[in-house]
N, C-alpha and C positions, 0 to 999 in steps of 0.2 A: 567642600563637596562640589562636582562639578556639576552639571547639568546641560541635558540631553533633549532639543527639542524635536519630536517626533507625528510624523501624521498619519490619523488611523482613519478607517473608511468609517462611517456612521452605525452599521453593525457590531464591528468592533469595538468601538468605543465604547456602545451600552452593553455589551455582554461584559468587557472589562468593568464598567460601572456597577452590574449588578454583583461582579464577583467582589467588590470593596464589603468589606467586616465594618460596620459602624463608622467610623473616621479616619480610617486606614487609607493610607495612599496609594496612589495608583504604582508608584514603586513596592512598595510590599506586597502588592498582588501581582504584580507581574513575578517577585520573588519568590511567591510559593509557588506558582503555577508550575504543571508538568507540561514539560513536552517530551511525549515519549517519542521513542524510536520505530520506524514505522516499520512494520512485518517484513523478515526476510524469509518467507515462504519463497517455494518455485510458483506457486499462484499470483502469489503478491507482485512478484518480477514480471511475471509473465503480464498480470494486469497495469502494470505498468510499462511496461516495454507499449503493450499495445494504444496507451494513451497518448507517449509520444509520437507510436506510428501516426496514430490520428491527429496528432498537431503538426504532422509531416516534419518527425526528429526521427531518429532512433534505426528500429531495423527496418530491413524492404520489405518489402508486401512479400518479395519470393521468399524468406525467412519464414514470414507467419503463413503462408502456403506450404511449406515442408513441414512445420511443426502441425500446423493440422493434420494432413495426411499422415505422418506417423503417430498422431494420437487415435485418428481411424483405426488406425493396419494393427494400431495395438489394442483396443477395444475388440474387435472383430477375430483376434486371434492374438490372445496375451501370451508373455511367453513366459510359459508355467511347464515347467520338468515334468513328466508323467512320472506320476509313482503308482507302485505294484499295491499300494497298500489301497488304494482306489478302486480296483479291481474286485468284483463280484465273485467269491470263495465257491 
């Protein structure tokens, strides 16, 4: 079997230590562990798009100023069909 020496930050390592089951090694617990897939929401994108902007990656300011504005314009005035069934008999 080979083996894989790895460095973890000091946080890490006890949250990994308290996840050990009685005598269980630090390979078995890394093997049940989930890592799930993280949300592809238009929220989720968006809140990340806007993380990188903030780490100066990603889209331009003038991107996240257009999408602002049309989440205004659409608030302010959704675009909802009028129906007749709406109307007061």
């Amino acid at each position: 079997m080979a083996i894989k020496t790895i460095s973890l930050e000091l946080d890490a390592y006890e949250r990994l230590k308290r996840a050990k089951r009685g005598k269980e090694s630090f390979s078995s617990v890394v093997r049940r562990a989930r890592f799930d897939a993280p949300e592809s929401t238009g929220a989720a994108i968006l809140q990340e798009t806007q993380a990188l902007y903030g780490a100066k990656k990603g889209a331009a300011k003038k991107a996240f100023d257009y999408w602002d504005r049309v989440e205004a314009e659409e608030s302010e005035a959704p675009r909802v069909s009028p129906s007749r069934w709406d109307a007061d008999s």
